[in-house]
C-alpha positions in Angstrom: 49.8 -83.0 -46.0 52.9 -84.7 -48.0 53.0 -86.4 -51.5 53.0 -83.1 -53.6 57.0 -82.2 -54.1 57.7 -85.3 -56.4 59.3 -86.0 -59.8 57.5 -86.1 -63.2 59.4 -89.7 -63.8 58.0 -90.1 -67.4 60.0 -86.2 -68.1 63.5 -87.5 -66.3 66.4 -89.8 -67.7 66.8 -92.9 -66.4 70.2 -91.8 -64.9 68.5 -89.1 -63.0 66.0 -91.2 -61.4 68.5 -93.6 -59.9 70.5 -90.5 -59.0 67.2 -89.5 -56.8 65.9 -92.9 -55.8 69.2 -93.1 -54.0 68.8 -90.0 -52.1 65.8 -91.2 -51.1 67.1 -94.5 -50.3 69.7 -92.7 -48.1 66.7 -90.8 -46.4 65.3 -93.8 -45.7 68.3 -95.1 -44.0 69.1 -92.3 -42.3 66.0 -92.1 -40.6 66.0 -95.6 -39.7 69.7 -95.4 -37.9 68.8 -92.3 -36.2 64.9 -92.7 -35.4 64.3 -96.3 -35.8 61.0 -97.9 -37.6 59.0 -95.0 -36.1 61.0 -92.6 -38.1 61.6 -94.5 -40.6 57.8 -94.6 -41.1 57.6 -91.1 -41.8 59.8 -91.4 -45.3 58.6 -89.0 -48.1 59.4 -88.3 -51.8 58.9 -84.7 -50.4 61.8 -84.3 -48.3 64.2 -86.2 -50.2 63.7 -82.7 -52.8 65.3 -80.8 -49.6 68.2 -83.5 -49.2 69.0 -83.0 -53.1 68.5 -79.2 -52.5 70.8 -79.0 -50.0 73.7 -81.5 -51.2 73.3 -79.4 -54.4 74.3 -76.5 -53.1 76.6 -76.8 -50.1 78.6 -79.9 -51.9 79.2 -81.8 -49.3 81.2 -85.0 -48.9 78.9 -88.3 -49.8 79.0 -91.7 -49.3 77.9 -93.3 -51.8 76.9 -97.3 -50.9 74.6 -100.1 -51.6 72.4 -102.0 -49.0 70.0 -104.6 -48.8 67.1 -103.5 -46.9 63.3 -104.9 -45.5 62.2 -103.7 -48.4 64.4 -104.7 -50.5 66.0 -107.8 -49.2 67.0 -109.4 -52.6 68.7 -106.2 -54.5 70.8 -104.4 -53.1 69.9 -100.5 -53.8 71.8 -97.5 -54.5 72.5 -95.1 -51.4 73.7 -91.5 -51.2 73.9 -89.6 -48.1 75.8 -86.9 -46.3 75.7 -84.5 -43.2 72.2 -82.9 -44.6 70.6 -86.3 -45.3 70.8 -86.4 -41.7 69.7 -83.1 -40.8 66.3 -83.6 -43.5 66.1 -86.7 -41.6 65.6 -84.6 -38.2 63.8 -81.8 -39.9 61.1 -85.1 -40.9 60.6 -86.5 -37.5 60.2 -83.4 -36.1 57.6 -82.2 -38.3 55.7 -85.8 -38.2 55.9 -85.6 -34.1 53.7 -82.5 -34.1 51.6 -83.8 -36.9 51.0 -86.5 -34.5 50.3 -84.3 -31.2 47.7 -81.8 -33.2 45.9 -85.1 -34.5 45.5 -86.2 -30.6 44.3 -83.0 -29.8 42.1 -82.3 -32.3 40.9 -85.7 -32.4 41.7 -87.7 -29.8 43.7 -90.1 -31.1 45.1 -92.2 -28.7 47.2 -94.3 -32.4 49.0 -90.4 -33.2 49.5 -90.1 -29.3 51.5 -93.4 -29.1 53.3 -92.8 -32.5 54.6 -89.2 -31.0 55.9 -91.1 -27.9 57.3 -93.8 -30.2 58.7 -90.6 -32.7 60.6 -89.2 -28.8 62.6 -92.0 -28.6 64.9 -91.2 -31.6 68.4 -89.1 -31.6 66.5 -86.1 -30.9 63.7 -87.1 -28.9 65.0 -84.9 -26.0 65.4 -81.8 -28.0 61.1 -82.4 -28.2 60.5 -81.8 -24.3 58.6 -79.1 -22.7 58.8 -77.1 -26.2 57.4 -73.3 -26.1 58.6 -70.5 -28.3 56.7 -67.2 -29.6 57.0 -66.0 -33.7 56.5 -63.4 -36.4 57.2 -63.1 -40.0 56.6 -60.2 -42.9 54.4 -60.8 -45.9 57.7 -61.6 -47.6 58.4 -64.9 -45.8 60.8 -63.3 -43.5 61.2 -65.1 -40.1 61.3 -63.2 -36.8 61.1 -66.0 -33.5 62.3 -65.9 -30.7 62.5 -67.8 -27.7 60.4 -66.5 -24.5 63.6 -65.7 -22.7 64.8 -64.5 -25.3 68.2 -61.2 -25.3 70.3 -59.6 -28.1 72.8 -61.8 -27.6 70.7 -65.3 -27.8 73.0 -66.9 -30.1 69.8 -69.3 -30.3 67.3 -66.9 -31.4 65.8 -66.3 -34.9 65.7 -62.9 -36.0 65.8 -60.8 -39.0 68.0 -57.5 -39.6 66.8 -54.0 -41.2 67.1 -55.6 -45.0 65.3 -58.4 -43.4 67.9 -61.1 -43.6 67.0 -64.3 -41.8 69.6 -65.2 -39.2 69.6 -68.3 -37.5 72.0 -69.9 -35.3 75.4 -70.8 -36.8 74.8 -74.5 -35.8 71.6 -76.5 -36.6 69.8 -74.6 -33.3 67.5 -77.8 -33.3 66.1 -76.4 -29.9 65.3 -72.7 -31.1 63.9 -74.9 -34.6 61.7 -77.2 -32.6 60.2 -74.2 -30.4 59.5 -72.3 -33.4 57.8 -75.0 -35.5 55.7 -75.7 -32.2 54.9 -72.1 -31.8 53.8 -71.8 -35.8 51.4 -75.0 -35.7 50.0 -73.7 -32.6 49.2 -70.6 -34.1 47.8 -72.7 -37.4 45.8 -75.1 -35.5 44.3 -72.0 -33.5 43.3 -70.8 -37.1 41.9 -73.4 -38.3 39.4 -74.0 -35.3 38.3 -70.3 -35.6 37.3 -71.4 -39.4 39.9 -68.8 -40.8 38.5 -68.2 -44.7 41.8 -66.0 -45.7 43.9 -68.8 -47.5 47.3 -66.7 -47.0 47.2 -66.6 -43.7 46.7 -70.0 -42.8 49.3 -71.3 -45.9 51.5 -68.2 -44.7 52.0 -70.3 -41.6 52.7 -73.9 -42.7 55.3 -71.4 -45.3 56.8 -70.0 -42.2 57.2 -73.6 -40.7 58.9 -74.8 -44.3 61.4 -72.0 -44.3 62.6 -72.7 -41.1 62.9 -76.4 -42.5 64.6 -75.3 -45.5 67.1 -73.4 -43.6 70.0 -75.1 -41.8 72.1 -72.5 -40.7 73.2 -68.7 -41.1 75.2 -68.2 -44.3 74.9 -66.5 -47.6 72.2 -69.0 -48.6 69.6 -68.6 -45.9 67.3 -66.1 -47.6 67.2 -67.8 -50.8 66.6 -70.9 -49.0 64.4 -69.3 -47.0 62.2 -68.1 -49.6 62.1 -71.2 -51.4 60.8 -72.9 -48.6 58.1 -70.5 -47.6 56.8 -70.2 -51.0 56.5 -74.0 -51.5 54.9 -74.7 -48.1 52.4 -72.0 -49.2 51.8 -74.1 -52.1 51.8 -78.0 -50.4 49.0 -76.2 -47.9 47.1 -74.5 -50.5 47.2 -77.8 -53.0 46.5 -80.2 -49.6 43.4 -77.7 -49.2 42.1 -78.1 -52.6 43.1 -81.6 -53.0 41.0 -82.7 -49.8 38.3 -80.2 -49.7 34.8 -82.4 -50.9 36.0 -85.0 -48.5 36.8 -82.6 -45.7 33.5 -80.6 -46.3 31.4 -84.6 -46.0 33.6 -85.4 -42.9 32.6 -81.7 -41.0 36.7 -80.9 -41.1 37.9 -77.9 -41.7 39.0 -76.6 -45.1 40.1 -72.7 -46.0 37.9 -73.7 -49.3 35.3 -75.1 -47.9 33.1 -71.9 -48.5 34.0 -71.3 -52.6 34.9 -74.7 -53.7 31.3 -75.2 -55.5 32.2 -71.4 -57.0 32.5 -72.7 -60.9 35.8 -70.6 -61.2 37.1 -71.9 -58.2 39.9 -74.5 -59.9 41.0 -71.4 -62.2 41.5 -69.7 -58.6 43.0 -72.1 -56.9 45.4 -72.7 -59.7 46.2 -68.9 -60.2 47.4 -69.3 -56.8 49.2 -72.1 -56.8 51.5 -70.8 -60.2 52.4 -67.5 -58.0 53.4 -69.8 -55.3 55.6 -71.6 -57.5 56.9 -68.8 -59.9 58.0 -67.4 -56.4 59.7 -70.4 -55.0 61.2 -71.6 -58.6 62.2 -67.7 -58.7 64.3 -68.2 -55.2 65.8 -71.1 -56.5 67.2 -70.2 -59.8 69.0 -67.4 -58.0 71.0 -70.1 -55.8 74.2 -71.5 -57.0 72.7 -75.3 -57.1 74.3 -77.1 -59.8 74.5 -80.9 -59.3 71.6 -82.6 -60.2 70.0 -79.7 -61.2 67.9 -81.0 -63.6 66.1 -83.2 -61.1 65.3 -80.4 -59.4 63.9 -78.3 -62.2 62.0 -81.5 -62.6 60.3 -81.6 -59.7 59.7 -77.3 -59.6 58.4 -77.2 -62.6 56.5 -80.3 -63.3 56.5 -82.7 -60.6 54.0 -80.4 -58.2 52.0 -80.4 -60.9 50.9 -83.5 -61.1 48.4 -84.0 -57.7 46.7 -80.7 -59.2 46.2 -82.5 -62.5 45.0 -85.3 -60.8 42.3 -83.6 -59.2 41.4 -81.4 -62.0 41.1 -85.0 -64.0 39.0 -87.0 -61.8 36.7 -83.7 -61.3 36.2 -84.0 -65.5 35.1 -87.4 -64.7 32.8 -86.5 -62.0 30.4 -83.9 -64.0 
């Protein structure tokens, strides 16, 4: 569902580029010292726009190297990474591990089945044990989850307050994270099998699931964060959807487009949508205080995610 939140590398400065190949170069490692191959496998040009989101605004302290890698074993690259590379790194491997577990049951495939045991074995592999947790959210984005046992003073819990503030855990809360994202693709994948047509309610949930990504603790900057994330998910699920839908309508998969997409307005639609998604989420983000590198990020906001849709749009010129 990845390969959508990328740069427009023509648009940036050659400085800016290394600046974010180098993020995700320290993604990369990251993901290999704390998951191994298996995580490392799950890299994406997607996340590394959360690791340069995060490090813009909190400032944290870097460490700013250069490493040979499999890869690369002849030049050394450029590597940047801090406290949130780590925690993006996390965020990744979780999310990839119940990619893995709704492909096995949807399709029985013993390949994702083995990869999710493989995925366990990492830093936080027993975090992803016996995971359950129940969830709710406003039209707005806002987060309500909690877990089953859940009491008002469950410093664990997710919950929102009467100007519906997002509160999460002052820590990372990787459990009360892990049994939420579970709970939210449980209530997707139950969607999607009863052919849901209503686009924003099956992108409302992978939006729910990227907000709680998005956020990594309780502070000033969770509802902005928050929002950002919940927009853009909305907009990587509704962009997958259109992006896949002729193949996923041959295959017999399901697609929330599967019964307009031959509508002749339906790319004017689709793309209607997808601007609101991102005037939203580009909305969230100029109200946060991120300054370094914020050019790369306006890059990617306000051009990069365009270019899949463009893509598409193109080839389906070609096709007529």
């Amino acid at each position: 569902m990845f390969g959508y939140v990328v740069v427009n590398k023509p648009e940036l400065k050659f400085r800016e580029f290394d600046v974010y190949r180098a993020y995700y170069c320290g993604l990369c490692h990251s993901l290999s010292k704390r998951h191994g191959l298996s995580g490392q496998l799950t890299l994406s040009y997607d996340m590394t726009f959360l690791v340069i989101l995060l490090s813009s605004l909190y400032e944290p302290e870097h460490n700013v190297t250069s490493k040979r890698c499999v890869v690369h074993p002849l030049r050394r690259q450029n590597i940047i990474s801090s406290e949130f590379t780590d925690y993006v790194a996390d965020m990744n491997v979780i999310l990839s591990y119940f990619k893995c577990l709704d492909d096995w049951h949807d399709d029985r495939s013993v390949l994702k089945l083995a990869y999710s045991k493989l995925l366990k074995k990492g830093s936080i592999g027993k975090n992803l044990n016996n995971v359950h947790a129940t969830s709710d959210s406003t039209d707005d984005g806002s987060v309500a989850a909690t877990q089953p046992n859940s009491d008002s003073n469950n410093q664990n819990s997710y919950f929102t307050d009467d100007s519906g503030h997002l509160h999460i855990s002052p820590d990372y809360s990787y459990k009360n994270k892990i049994e939420a994202i579970s709970s939210l693709l449980d209530e997707l994948g139950t969607r999607e099998k009863m052919n849901e047509t209503n686009v924003d309610v099956v992108a409302g949930l992978f939006g729910k699931i990227m907000q709680i990504l998005f956020v990594p603790f309780d502070d000033i900057y969770a509802k902005g964060l928050g929002r950002m994330g919940f927009y853009l998910g909305k907009f990587i699920y509704i962009m997958d959807a259109f992006d896949d839908v002729e193949e996923d309508v041959k295959k017999g998969r399901y697609n929330v487009f599967s019964n307009c997409y031959t509508d002749p307005d339906f790319e004017t639609h689709v793309k209607d949508m997808l601007t609101m998604m991102m005037a939203e989420c580009s909305d969230a983000f100029e109200m946060l205080p991120a300054v370094d590198n914020a050019d790369i990020l306006r890059n990617i906001l306000y051009s990069g995610v365009w270019n899949s849709y463009e893509r598409r749009v193109s080839k389906n010129l070609e096709n007529k």
